[in-house]
ZAVEX-665804 format. One record per atom (N, C-alpha, C): residue in one letter; x, y, z. Coordinates in pm, whole numbers, padded with zeros to 5 digits, always signed. Layout:
N
aXYZ/...
% end
This chain:
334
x-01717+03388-01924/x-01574+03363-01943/x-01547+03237-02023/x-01643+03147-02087/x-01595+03077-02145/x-01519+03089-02302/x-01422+02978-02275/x-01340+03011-02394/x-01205+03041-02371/x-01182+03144-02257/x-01112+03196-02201/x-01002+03118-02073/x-00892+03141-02132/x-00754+03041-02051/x-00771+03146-01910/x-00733+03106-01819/x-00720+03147-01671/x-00648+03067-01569/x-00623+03172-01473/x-00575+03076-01382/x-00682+03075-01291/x-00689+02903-01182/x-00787+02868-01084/x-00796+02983-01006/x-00716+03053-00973/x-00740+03153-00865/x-00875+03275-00904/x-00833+03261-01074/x-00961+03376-01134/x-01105+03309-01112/x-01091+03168-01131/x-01209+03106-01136/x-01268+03129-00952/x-01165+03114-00873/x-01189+03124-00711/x-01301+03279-00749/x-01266+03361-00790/x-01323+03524-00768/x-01405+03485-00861/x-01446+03432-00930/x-01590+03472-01022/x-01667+03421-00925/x-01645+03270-00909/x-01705+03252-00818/x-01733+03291-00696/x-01646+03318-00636/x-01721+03393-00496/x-01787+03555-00518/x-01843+03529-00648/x-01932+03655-00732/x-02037+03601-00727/x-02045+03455-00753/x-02174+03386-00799/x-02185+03431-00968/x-02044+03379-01027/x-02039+03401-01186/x-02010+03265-01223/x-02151+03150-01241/x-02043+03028-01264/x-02112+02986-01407/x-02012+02929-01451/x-02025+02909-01643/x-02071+02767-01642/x-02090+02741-01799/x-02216+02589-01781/x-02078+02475-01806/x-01973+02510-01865/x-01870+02451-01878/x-01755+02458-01817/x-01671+02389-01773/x-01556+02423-01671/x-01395+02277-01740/x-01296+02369-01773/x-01189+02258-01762/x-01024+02288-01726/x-01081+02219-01616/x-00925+02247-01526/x-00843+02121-01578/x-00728+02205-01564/x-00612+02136-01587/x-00487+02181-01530/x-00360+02031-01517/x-00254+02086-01475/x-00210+02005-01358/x-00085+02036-01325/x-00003+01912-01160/x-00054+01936-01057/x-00093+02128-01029/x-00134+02115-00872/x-00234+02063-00854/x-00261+01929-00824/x-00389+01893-00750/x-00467+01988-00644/x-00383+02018-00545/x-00480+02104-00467/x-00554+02172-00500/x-00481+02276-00603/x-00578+02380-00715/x-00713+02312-00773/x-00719+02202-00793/x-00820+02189-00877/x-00920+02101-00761/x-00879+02061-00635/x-00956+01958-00603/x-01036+02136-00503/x-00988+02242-00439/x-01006+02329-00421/x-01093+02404-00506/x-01092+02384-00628/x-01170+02427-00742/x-01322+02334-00730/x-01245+02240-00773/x-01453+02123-00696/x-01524+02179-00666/x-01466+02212-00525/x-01517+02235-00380/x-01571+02353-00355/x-01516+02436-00423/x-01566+02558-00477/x-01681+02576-00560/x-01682+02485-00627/x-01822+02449-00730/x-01915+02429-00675/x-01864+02332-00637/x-02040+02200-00535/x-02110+02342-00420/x-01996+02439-00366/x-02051+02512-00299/x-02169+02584-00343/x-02116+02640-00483/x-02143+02726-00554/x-02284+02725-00615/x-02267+02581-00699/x-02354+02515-00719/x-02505+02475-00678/x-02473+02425-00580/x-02538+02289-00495/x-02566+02374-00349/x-02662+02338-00293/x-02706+02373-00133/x-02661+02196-00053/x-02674+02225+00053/x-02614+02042+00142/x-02726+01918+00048/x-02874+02035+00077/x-02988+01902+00058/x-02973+01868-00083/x-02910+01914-00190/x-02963+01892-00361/x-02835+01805-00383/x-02715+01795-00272/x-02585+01750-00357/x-02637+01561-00356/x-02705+01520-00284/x-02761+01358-00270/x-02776+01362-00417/x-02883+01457-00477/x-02951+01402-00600/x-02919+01474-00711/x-02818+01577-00724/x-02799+01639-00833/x-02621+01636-00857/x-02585+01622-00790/x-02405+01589-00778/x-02374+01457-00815/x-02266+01416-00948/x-02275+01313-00967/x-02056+01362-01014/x-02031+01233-00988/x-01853+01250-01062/x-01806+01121-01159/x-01791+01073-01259/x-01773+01035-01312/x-01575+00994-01388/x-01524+00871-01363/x-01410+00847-01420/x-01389+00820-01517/x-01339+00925-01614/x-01305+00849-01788/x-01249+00764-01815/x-01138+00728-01707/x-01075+00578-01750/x-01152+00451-01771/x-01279+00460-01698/x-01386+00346-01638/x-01506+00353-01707/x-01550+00478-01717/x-01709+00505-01777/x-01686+00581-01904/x-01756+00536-01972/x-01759+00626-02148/x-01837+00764-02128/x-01771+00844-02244/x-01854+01013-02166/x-01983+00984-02203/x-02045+00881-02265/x-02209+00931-02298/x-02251+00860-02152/x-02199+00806-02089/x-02294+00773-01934/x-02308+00947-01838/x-02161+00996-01904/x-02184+01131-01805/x-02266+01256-01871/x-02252+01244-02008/x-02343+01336-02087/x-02503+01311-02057/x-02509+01204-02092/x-02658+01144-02044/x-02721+01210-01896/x-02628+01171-01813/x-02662+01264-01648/x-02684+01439-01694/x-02590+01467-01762/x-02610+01606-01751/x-02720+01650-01818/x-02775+01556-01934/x-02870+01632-02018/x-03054+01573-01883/x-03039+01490-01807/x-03116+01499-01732/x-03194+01604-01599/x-03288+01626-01653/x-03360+01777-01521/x-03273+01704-01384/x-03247+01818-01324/x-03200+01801-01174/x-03331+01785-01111/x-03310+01718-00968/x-03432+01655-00895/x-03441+01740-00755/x-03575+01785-00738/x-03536+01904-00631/x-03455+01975-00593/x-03423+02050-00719/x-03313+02193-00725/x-03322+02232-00823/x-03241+02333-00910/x-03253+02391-00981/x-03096+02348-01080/x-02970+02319-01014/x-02933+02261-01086/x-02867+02110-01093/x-02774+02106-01178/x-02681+02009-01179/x-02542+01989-01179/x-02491+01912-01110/x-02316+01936-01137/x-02234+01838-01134/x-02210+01774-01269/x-02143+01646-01293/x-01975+01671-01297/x-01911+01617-01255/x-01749+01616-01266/x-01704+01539-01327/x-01629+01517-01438/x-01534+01400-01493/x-01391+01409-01520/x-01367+01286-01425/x-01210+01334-01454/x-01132+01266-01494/x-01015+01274-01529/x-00927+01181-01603/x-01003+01138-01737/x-00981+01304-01841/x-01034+01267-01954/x-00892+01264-02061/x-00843+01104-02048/x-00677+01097-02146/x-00743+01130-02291/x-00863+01167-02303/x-00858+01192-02475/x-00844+01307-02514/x-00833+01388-02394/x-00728+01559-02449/x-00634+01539-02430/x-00571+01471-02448/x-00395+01428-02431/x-00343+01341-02529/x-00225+01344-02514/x-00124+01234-02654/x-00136+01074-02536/x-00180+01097-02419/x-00080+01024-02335/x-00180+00893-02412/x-00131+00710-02360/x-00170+00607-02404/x-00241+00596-02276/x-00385+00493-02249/x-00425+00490-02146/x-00376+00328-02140/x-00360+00348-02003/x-00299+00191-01937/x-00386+00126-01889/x-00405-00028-01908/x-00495-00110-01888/x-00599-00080-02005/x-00673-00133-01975/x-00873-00125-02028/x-00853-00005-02082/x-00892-00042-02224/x-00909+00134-02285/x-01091+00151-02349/x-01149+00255-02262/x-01283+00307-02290/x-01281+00366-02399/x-01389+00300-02465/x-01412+00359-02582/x-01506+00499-02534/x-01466+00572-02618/x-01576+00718-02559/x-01606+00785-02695/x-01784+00818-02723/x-01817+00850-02799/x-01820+01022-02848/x-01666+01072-02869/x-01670+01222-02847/x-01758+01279-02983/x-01840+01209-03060/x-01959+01314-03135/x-02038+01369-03078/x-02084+01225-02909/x-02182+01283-02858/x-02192+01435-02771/x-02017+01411-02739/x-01946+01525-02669/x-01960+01640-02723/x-01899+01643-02891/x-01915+01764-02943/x-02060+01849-02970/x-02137+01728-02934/x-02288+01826-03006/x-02348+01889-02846/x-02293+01811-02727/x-02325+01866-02566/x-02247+02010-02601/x-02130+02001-02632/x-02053+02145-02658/x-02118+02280-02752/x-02229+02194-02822/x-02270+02326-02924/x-02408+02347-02887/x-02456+02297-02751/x-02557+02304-02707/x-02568+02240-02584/x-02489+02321-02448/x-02498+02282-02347/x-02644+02262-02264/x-02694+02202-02152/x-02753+02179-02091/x-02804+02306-02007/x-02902+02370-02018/x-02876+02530-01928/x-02886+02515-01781/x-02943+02363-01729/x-02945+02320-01576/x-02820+02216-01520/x-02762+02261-01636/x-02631+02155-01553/x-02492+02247-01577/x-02394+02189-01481/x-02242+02244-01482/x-02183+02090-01495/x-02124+02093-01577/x-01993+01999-01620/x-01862+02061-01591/x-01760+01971-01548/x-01655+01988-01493/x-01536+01886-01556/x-01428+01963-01655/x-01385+01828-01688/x-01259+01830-01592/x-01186+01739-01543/x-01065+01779-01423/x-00944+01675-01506/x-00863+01770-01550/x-00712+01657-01627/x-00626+01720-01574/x-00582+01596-01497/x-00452+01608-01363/x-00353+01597-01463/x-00318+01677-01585/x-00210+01676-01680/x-00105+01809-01687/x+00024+01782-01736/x+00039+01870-01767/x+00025+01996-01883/x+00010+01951-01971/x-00024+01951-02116/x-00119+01878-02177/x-00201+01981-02272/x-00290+01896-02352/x-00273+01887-02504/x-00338+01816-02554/x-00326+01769-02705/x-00401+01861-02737/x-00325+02020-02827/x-00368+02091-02864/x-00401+02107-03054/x-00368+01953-03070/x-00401+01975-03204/x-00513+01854-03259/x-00546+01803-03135/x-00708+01699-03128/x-00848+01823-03129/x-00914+01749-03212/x-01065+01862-03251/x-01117+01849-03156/x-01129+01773-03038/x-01213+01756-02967/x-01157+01849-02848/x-01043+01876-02832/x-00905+01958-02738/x-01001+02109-02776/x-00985+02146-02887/x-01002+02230-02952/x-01187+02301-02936/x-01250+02229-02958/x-01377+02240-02939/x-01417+02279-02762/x-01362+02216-02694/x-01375+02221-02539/x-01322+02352-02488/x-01167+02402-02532/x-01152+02515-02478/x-01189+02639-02532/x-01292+02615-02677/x-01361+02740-02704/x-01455+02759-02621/x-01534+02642-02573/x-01625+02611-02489/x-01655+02649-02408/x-01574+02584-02293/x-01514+02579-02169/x-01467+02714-02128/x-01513+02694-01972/x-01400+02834-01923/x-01279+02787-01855/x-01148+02784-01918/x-01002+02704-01866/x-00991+02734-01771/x-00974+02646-01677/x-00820+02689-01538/x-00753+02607-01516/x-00618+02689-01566/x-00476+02614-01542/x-00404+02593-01414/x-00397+02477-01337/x-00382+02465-01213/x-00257+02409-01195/x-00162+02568-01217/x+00005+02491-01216/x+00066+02583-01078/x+00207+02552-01086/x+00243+02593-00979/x+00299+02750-00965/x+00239+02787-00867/x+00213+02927-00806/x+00319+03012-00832/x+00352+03163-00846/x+00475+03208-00823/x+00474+03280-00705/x+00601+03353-00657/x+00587+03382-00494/x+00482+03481-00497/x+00426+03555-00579/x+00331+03665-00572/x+00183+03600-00525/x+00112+03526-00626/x+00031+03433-00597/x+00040+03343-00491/x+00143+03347-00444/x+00120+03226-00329/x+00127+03285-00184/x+00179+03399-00228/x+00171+03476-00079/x+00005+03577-00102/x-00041+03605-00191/x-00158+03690-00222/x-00280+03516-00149/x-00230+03412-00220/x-00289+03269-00175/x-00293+03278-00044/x-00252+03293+00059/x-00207+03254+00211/x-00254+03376+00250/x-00269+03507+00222/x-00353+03597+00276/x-00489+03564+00269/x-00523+03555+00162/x-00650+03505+00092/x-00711+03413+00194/x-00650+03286+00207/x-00728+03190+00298/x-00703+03215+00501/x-00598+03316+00502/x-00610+03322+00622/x-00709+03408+00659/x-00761+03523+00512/x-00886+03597+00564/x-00943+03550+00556/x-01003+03445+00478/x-01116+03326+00519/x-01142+03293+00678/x-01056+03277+00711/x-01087+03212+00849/x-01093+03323+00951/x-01065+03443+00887/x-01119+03596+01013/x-00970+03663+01061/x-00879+03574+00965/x-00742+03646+01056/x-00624+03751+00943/x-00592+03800+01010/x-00516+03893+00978/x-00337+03845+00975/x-00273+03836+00872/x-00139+03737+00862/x-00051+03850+00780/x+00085+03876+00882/x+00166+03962+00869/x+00251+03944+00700/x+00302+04018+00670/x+00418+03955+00554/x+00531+03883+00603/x+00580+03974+00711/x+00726+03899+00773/x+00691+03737+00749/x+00546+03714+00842/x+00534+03599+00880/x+00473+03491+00750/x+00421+03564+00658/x+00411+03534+00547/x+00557+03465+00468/x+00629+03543+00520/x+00785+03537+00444/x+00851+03364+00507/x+00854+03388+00674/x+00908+03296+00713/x+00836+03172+00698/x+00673+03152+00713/x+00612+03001+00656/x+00676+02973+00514/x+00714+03016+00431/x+00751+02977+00308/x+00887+02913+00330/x+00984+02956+00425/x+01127+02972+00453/x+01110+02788+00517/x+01002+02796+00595/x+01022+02691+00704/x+00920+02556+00625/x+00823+02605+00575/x+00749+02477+00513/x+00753+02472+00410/x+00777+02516+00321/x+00836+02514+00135/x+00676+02554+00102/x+00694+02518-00057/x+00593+02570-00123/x+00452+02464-00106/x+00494+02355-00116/x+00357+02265-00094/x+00194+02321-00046/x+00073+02305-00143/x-00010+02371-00070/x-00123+02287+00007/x-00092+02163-00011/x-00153+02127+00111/x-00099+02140+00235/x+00045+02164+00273/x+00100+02159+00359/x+00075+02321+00420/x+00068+02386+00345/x+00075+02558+00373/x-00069+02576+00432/x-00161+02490+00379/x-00307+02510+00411/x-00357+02468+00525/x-00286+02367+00561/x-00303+02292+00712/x-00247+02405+00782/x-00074+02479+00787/x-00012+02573+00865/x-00091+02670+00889/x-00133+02714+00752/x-00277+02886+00792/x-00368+02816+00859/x-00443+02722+00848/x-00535+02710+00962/x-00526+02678+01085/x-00425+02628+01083/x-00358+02570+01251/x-00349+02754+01298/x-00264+02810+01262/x-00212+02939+01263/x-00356+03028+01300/x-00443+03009+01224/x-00554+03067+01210/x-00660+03029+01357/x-00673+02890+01374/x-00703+02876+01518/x-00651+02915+01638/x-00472+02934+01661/x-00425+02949+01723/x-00427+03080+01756/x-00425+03183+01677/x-00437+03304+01709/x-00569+03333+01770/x-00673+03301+01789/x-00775+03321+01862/x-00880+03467+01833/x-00839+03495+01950/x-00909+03666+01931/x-00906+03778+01908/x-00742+03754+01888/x-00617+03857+01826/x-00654+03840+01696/x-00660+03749+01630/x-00713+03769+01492/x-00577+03800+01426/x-00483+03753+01436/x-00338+03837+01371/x-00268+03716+01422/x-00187+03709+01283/x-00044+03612+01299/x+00067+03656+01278/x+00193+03629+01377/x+00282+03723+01338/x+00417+03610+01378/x+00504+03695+01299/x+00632+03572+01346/x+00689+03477+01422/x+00674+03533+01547/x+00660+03433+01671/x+00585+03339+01623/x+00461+03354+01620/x+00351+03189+01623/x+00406+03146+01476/x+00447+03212+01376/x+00523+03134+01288/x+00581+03021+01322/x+00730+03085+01392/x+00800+03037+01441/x+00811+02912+01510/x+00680+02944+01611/x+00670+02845+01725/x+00575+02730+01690/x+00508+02757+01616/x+00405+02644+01543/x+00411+02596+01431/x+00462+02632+01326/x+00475+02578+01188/x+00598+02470+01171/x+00571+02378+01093/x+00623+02204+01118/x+00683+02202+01017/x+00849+02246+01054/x+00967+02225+00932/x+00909+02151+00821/x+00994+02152+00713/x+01023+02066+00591/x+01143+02008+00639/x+01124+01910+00576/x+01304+01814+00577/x+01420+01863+00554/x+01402+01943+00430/x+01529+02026+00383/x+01553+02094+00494/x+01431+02202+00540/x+01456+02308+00637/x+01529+02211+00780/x+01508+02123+00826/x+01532+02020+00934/x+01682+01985+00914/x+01689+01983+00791/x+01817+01938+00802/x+01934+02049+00788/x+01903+02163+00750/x+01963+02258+00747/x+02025+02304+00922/x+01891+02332+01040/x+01905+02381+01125/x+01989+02229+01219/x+01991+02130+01166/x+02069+01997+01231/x+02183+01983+01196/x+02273+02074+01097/x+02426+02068+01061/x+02448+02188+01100/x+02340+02293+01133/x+02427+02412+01210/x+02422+02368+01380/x+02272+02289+01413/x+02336+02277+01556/x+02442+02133+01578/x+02467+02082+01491/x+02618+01980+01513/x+02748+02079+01489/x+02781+02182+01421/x+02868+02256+01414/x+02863+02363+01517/x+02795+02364+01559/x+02813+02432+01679/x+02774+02380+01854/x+02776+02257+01862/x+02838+02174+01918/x+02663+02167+02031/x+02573+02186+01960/x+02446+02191+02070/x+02389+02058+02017/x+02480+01945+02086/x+02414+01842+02113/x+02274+01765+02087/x+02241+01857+02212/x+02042+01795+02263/x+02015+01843+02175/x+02014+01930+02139/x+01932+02004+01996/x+01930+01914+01862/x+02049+01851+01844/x+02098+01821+01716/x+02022+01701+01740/x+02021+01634+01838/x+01956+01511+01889/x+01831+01545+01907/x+01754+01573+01941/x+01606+01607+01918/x+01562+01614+01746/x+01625+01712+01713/x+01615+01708+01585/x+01571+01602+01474/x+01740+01502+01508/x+01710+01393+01446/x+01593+01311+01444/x+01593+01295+01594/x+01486+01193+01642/x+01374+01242+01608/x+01343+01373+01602/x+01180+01411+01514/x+01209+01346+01400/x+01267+01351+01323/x+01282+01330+01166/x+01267+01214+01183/x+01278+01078+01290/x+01260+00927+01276/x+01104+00922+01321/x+01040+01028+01376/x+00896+01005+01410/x+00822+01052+01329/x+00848+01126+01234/x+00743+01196+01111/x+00813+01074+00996/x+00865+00975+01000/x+00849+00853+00940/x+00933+00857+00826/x+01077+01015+00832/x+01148+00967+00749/x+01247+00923+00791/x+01285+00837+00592/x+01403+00769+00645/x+01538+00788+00686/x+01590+00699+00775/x+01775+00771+00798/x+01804+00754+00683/x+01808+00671+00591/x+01893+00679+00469/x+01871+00814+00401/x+01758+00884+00403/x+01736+00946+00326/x+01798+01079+00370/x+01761+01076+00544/x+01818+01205+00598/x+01973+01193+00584/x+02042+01081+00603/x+02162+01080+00568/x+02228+01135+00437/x+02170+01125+00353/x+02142+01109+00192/x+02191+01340+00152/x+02065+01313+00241/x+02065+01517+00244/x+02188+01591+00306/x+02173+01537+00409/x+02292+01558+00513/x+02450+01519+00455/x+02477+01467+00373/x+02597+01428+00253/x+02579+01558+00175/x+02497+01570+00108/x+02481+01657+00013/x+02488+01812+00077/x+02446+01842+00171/x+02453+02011+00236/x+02608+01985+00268/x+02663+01899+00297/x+02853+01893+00360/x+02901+01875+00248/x+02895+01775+00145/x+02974+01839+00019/x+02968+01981+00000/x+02866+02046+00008/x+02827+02135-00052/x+02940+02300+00019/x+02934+02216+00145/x+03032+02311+00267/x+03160+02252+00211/x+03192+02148+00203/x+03340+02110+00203/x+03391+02189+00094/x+03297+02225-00022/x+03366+02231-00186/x+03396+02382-00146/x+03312+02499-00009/x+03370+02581+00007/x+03427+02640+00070/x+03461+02582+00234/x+03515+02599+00309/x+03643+02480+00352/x+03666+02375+00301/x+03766+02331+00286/x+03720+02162+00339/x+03876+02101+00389/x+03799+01961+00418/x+03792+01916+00534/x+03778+02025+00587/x+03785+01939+00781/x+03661+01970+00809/x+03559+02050+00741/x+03383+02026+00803/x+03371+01891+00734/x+03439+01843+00594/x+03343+01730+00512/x+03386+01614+00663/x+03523+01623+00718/x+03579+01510+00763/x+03457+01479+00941/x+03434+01629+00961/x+03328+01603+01023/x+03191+01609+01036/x+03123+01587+00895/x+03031+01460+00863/x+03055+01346+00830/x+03150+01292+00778/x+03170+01128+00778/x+03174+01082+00916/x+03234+01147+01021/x+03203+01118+01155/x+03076+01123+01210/x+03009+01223+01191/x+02864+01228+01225/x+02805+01090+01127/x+02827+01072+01023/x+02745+00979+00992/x+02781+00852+00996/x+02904+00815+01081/x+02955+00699+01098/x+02874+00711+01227/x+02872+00764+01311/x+02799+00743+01405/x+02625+00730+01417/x+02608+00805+01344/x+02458+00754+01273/x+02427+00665+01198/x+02476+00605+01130/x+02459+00487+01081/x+02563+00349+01124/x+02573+00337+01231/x+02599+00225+01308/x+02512+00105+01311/x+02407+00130+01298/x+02338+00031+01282/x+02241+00018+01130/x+02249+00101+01082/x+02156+00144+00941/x+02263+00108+00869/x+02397+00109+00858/x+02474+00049+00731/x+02449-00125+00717/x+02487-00177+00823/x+02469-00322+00835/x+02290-00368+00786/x+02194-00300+00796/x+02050-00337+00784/x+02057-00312+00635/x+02149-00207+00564/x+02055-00150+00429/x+02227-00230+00326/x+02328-00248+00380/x+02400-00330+00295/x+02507-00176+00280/x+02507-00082+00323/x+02551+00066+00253/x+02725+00030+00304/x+02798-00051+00265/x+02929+00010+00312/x+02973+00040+00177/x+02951+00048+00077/x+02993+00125-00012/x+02945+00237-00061/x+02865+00309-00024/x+02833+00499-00009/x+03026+00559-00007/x+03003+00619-00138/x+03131+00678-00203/x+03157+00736-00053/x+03094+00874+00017/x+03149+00952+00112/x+03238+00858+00219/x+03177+00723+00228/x+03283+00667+00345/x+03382+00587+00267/x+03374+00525+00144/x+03470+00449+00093/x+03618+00552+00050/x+03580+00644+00002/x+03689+00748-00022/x+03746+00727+00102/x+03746+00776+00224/x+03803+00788+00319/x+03871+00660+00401/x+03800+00545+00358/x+03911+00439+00446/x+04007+00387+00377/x+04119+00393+00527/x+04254+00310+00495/x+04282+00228+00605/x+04318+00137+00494/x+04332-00062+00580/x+04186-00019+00618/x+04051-00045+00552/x+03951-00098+00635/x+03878-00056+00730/x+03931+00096+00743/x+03890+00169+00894/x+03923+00307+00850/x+03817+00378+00923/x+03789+00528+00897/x+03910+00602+00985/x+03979+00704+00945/x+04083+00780+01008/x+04075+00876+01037/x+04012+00949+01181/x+03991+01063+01200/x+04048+01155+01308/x+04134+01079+01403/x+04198+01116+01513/x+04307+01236+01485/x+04321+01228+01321/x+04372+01344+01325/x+04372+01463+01290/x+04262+01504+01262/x+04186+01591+01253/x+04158+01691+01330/x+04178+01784+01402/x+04163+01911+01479/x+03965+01948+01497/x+03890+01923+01444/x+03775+01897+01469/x+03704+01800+01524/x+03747+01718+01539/x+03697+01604+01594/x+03611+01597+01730/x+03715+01725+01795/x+03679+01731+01953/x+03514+01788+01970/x+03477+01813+01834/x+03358+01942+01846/x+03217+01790+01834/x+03218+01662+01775/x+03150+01535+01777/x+03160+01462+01868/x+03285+01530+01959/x+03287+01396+02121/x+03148+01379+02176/x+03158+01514+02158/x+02994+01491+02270/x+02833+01478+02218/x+02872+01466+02086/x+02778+01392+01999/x+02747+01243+02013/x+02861+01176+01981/x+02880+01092+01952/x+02868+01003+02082/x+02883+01067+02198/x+02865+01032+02354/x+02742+00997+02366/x+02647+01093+02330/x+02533+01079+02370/x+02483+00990+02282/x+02481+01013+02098/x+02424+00861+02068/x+02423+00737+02120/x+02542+00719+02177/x+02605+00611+02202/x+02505+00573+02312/x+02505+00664+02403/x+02429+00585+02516/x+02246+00610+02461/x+02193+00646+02389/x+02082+00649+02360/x+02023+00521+02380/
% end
């Protein structure tokens, strides 16, 4: 396959063929994809005992490529092969390198390219989005090379992704429930990868995951958190709304920020259901930030300055109000 553009996921199936090429260059934002890609290699590659003496990784910002060419053109030492990684190579790119700039000798590069090493695998890894497709050296590598583009997933791939690794681990994972981890933890795949395996232990001997343990085990997103915390304040479930919050101060985000969201989903209600939900979030968040306005300096956040007259928020007359009494009760005594 070299030569040939792909996505990491194709490179996942050659490999778990035992089809691996002498050249490899991933690229692209999802990190996971590519650090998953490694890992996939060294497996592939390498047995536990050969990775001491034949596994080597190399940083282009720091080391010039003839220190890593040099490794590769060396016999592997009790094994059969070799598998050097280098990453952060900015000379397939327009980008400027910051700090210390390595000089790197890409002739020596191009002649490794027209006559690879037959006991070694090179790996080049550019956490980029784009490359400099009109540099000879850009050019030379991906005739080379077998590409994988490690960008972000579409829902097909990412749910075909999450089957994929939950059969790894022996289990069997519904679509419904497929549907709702996406709903509840967003797209992130380190985050999705921790959920299938948690998911994947938890199911046990059943071997099957299904909505419920969705449900009951998978660890909101913020957005999602804050969504189910303005429906239980509008509908007046208190403890709930209060639990809620208080998770969101122990997974270490900030009130400003949850405040921040929580503005933005009530504009978002006010612009269509009118202005007595907006009037009760400025209440909710006058009461939540009782002590967070004075610490962060915030008395000028447009949502509360619009609303005061003489100096003081006016809400008593409002016909909703009564639905935050008992909100606002319980903060209080918290």
């Amino acid at each position: 396959m070299s030569g040939a553009k792909i996505l990491v996921l194709d490179i996942w199936k050659q490999l778990k063929q035992n089809k691996v090429d002498p050249i490899y260059l991933l690229y692209g934002t999802e990190s996971f994809l590519i650090n998953e890609t490694k890992q996939l290699l060294i497996q592939s590659v390498l047995n536990d005992e050969e990775i001491d003496f034949n596994f080597s990784t190399y940083d282009l910002e720091e080391t010039p490529i003839e220190a890593a060419i040099e490794d590769a053109e060396t016999f592997p030492f009790m094994g059969e092969k070799r598998l050097i990684i280098m990453q952060n190579p900015t000379f397939l790119t327009s980008e400027k390198q910051k700090g210390k700039v390595v000089e790197h000798n890409l002739t020596r590069l191009e002649a490794y390219l027209a006559e690879p090493a037959p006991y070694s695998v090179i790996v080049f890894s550019a956490p980029y989005e784009k490359l400099d497709e009109r540099k000879k050296i850009t050019k030379a590598l991906k005739r080379k090379a077998a590409v994988g583009e490690a960008k972000r997933l579409n829902e097909h791939d990412l749910k075909a992704w999450i089957k994929e690794r939950a059969a790894g681990n022996g289990v069997q994972i519904e679509e419904s429930a497929i549907d709702l981890m996406l709903t509840l933890a967003g797209t992130n795949l380190f985050m999705l990868a921790s959920e299938v395996d948690k998911l994947s232990l938890y199911a046990g001997e059943a071997r099957r995951v299904d909505v419920s343990m969705v449900d009951k085990l998978v660890a909101r997103s913020l957005e999602q958190n804050i969504f189910v915390l303005i429906e239980k304040v509008v509908q007046r479930k208190i403890e709930e709304a209060l639990r809620i919050y208080y998770d969101l101060l122990k997974q270490n985000e900030e009130p400003i920020k949850i405040l921040a969201l929580l503005a933005g989903q009530f504009r978002l209600i006010y612009q269509v259901k009118g202005f007595h939900l907006f009037k009760l979030l400025l209440l909710f968040l006058k009461v939540m930030t009782r002590n967070i306005i004075a610490e962060y300096r915030c008395f000028n956040l447009p949502f509360i300055i619009f609303f005061y007259r003489k100096g003081r928020l006016e809400f008593r007359v409002f016909e909703p109000l009564h639905i935050m009494n008992p909100f606002v009760g319980k903060l209080y005594s918290c």
